[in-house]
C-alpha positions as CSV (number, residue, x, y, z in Angstrom):
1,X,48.1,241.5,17.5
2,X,45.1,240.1,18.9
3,X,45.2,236.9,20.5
4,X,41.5,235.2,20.8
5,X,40.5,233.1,23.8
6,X,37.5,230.7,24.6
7,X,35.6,231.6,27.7
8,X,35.2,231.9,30.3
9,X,38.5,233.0,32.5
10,X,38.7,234.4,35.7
11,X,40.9,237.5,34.6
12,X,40.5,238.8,38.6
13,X,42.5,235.4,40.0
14,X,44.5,234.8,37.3
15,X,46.0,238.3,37.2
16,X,45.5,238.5,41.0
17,X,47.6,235.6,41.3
18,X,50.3,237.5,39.0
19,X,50.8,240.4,40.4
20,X,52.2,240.5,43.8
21,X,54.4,237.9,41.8
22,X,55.4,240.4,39.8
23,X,59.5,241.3,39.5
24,X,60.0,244.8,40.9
25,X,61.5,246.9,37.4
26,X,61.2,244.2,35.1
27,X,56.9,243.5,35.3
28,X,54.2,245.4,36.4
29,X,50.4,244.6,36.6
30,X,47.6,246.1,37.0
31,X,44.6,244.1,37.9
32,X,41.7,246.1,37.4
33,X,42.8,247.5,34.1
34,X,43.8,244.0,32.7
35,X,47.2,245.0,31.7
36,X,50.5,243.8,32.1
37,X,53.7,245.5,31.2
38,X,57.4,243.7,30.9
39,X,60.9,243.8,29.4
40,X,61.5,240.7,27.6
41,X,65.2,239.0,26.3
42,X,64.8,237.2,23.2
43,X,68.0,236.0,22.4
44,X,70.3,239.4,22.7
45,X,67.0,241.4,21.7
46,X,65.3,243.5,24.9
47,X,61.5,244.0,24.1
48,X,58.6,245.8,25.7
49,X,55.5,243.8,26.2
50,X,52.2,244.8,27.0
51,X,49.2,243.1,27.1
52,X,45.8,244.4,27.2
53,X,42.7,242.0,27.8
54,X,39.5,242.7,26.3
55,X,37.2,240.8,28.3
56,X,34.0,242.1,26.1
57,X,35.6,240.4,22.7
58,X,37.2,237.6,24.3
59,X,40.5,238.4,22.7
60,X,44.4,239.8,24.5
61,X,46.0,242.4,22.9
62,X,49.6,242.0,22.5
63,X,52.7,244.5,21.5
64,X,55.9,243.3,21.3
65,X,58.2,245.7,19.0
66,X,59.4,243.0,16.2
67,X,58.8,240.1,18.4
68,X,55.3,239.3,18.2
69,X,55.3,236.2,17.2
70,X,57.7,234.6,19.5
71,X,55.3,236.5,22.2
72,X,52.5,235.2,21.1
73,X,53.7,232.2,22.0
74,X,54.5,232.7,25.5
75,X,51.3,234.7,25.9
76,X,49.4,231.9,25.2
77,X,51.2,230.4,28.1
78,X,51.2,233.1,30.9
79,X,47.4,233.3,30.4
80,X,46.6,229.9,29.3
81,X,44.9,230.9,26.1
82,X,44.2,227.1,25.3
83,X,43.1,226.0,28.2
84,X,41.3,222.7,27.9
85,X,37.7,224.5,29.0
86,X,35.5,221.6,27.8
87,X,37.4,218.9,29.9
88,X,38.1,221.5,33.1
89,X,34.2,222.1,33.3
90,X,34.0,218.7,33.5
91,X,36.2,218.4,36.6
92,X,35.8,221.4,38.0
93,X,32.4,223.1,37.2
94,X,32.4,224.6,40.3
95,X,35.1,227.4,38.7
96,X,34.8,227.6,35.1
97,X,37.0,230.4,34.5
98,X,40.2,228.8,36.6
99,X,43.4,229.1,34.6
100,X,47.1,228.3,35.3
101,X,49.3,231.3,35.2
102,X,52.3,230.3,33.0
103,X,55.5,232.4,33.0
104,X,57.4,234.4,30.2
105,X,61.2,233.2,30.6
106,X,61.6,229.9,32.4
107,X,65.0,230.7,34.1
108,X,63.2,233.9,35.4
109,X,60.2,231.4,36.8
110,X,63.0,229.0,38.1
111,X,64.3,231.5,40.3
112,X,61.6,232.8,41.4
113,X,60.5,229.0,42.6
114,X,64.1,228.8,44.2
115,X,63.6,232.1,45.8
116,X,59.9,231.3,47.2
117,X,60.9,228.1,49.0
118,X,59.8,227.8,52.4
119,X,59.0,231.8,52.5
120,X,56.4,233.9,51.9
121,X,55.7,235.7,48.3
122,X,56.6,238.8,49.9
123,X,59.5,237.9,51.2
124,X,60.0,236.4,47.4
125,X,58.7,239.1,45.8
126,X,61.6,241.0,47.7
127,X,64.5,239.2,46.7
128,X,63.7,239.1,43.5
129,X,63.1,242.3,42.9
130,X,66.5,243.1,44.6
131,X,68.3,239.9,42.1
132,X,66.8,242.1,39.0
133,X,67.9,245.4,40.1
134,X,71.7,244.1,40.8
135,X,72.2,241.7,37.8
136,X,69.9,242.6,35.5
137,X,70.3,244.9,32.5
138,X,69.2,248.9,32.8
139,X,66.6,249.8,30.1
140,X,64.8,252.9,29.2
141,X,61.2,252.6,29.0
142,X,58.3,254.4,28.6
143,X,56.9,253.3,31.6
144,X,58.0,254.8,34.6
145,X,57.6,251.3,36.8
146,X,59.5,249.4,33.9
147,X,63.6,250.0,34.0
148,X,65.1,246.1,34.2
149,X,65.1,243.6,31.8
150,X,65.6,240.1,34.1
151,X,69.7,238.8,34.2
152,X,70.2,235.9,32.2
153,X,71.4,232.5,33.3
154,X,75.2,233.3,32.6
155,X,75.1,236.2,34.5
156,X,74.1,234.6,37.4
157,X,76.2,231.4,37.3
158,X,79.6,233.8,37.2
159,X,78.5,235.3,40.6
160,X,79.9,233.7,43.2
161,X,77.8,232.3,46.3
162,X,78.8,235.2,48.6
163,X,78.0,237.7,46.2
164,X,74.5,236.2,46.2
165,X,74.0,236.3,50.2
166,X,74.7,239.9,50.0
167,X,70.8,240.1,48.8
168,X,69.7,238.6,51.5
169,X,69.6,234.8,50.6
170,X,70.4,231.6,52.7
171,X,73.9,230.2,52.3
172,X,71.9,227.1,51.0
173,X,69.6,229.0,48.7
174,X,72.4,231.1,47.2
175,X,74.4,227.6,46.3
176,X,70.9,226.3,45.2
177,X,70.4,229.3,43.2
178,X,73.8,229.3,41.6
179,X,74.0,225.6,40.8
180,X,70.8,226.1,39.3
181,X,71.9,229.2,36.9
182,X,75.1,226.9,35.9
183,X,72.8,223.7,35.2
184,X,70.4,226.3,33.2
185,X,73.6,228.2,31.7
186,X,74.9,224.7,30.7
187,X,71.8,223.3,28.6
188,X,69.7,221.4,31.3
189,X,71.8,218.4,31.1
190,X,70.2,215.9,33.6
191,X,67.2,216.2,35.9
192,X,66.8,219.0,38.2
193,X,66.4,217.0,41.2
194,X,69.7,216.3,40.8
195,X,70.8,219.7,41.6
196,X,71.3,221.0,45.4
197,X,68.4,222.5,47.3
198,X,66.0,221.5,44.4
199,X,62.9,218.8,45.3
200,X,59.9,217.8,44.4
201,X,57.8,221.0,45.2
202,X,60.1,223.3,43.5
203,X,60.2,220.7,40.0
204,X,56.5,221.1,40.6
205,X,55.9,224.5,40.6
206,X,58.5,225.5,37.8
207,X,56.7,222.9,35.3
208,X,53.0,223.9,36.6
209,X,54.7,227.9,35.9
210,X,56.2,227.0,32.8
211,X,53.3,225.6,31.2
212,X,55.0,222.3,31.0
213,X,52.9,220.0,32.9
214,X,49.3,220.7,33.6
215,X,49.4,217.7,35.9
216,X,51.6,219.0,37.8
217,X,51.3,218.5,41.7
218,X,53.2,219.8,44.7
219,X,51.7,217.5,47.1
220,X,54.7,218.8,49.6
221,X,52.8,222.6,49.9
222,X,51.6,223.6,53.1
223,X,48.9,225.4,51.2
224,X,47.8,222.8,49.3
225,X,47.1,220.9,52.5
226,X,46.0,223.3,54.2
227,X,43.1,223.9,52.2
228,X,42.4,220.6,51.7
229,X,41.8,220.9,56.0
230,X,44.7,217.4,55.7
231,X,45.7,217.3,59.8
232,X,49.2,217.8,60.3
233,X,50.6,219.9,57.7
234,X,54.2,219.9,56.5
235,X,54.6,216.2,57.6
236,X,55.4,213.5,55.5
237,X,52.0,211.9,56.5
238,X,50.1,215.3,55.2
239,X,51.8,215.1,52.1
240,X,51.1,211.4,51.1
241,X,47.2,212.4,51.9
242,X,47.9,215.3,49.8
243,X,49.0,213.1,46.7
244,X,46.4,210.5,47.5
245,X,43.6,212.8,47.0
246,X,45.3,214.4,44.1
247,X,44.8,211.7,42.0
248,X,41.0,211.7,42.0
249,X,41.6,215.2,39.5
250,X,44.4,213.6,36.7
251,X,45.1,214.7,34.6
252,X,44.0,218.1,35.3
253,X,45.7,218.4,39.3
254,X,47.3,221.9,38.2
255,X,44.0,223.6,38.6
256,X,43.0,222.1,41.3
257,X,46.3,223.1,43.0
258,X,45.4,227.3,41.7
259,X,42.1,226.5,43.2
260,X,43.5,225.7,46.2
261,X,45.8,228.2,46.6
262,X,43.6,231.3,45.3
263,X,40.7,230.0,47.6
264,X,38.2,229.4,45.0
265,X,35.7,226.2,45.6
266,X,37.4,223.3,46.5
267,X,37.6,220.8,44.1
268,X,35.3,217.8,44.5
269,X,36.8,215.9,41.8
270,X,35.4,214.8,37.9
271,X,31.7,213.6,37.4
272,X,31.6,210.9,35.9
């Protein structure tokens, strides 16, 4: 299948910005070939994706055994086929081609939020790669680098917190990261805030991943205000600035946040 996309987008940041993301054995990409290889669950089916960008005709190329329309779907996420380009050159002409990367399986995306809090992506990138090859389920592919498909929700929430600190995690991540697999397991009932070891900056991040709010802002990131050059980072004082000058950018404030954090031009806000 071939899944058409307006220009222009910044295949280099947005696939940049993927790949050291990337769960070891479950997702590989490769940046300068525009391609991207995964496992996928849908239901109780295990897929291969791979997706192929044709910069040259605008258009993704998608395979994804007898799932390809459920994966268009999500494609359309993870690159942000439907972008709103008109209004984003409006706000942001500086960097036409900015997307926001979205994310195939949203419990996958909401540990990997869980696991990146207060760390660095390789120390993320780490754990999570070490969760997938633990819980995850063994497939055979035809790519080498491909061998996990990611463990689902229920399999987390029956481990038990210890179990999880054996991977290296935080007593309090690994009780975050359970009640969060139980709360997931469970339906979603309630808000997620609700849950232990879960604020604003990881709600932020998950629905910014997720594709489910392109307003999203994690005014809390020590990135974020960094590159905004906001004195005193990390404090509560920082992150009140951060969310004041946020607002000159709604409804749009999730490209200005991968702006931010992939160094591209900094935002100067819509002209109007």
């Amino acid at each position: 299948m071939k899944l058409k996309y307006k220009p222009p987008v910044d295949w280099q940041r947005l696939l940049g910005f993927l790949a050291p993301r990337a769960i070891r054995g479950v997702e590989s990409i490769d940046v300068e070939a525009k391609r991207l290889r995964r496992t996928l669950r849908f239901e109780q089916q295990l897929v291969l994706v791979e997706c192929c960008v044709d910069e040259g005709q605008s258009y993704v190329s998608l395979s994804a055994g007898g799932q390809v329309t459920a994966a268009e779907k999500l494609a359309t996420i993870v690159f942000d086929l439907e972008a709103p380009v008109e209004a984003l050159a409006e706000y942001f002409p500086q960097t036409p081609g900015i997307r926001v990367p979205g994310a195939w399986d949203e419990f996958e995306m909401g540990v990997r939020a869980i696991l990146g809090q207060q760390i660095s992506v390789a120390a993320a990138h780490t754990l999570a790669g070490r969760l997938a090859e633990r819980w995850g389920e063994a497939i055979q592919t035809p790519w080498p680098e491909i061998r996990t498909a990611f463990p689902q929700a229920s399999t987390i929430a029956a481990c038990s917190a210890a179990e999880l600190r054996e991977i290296g995690l935080t007593a309090k991540r690994a009780e975050c990261l359970l009640s969060f697999a139980k709360w997931y397991a469970q339906g979603k009932p309630g808000d997620i805030l609700d849950l232990p070891g879960i604020g604003p900056w990881t709600k932020a991040y998950w629905e910014m991943r997720t594709g489910a709010d392109r307003d999203a802002f994690p005014a809390a990131d020590l990135g974020v205000q960094k590159a905004l050059g906001i004195a005193n980072p990390g404090s509560a004082t920082a992150r009140r600035e951060a969310e004041k000058r946020s607002q000159f950018w709604r409804p749009w404030r999730s490209y200005a946040v991968m702006m931010l954090w992939t160094g591209a031009a900094i935002p100067t806000g819509p002209l109007k």
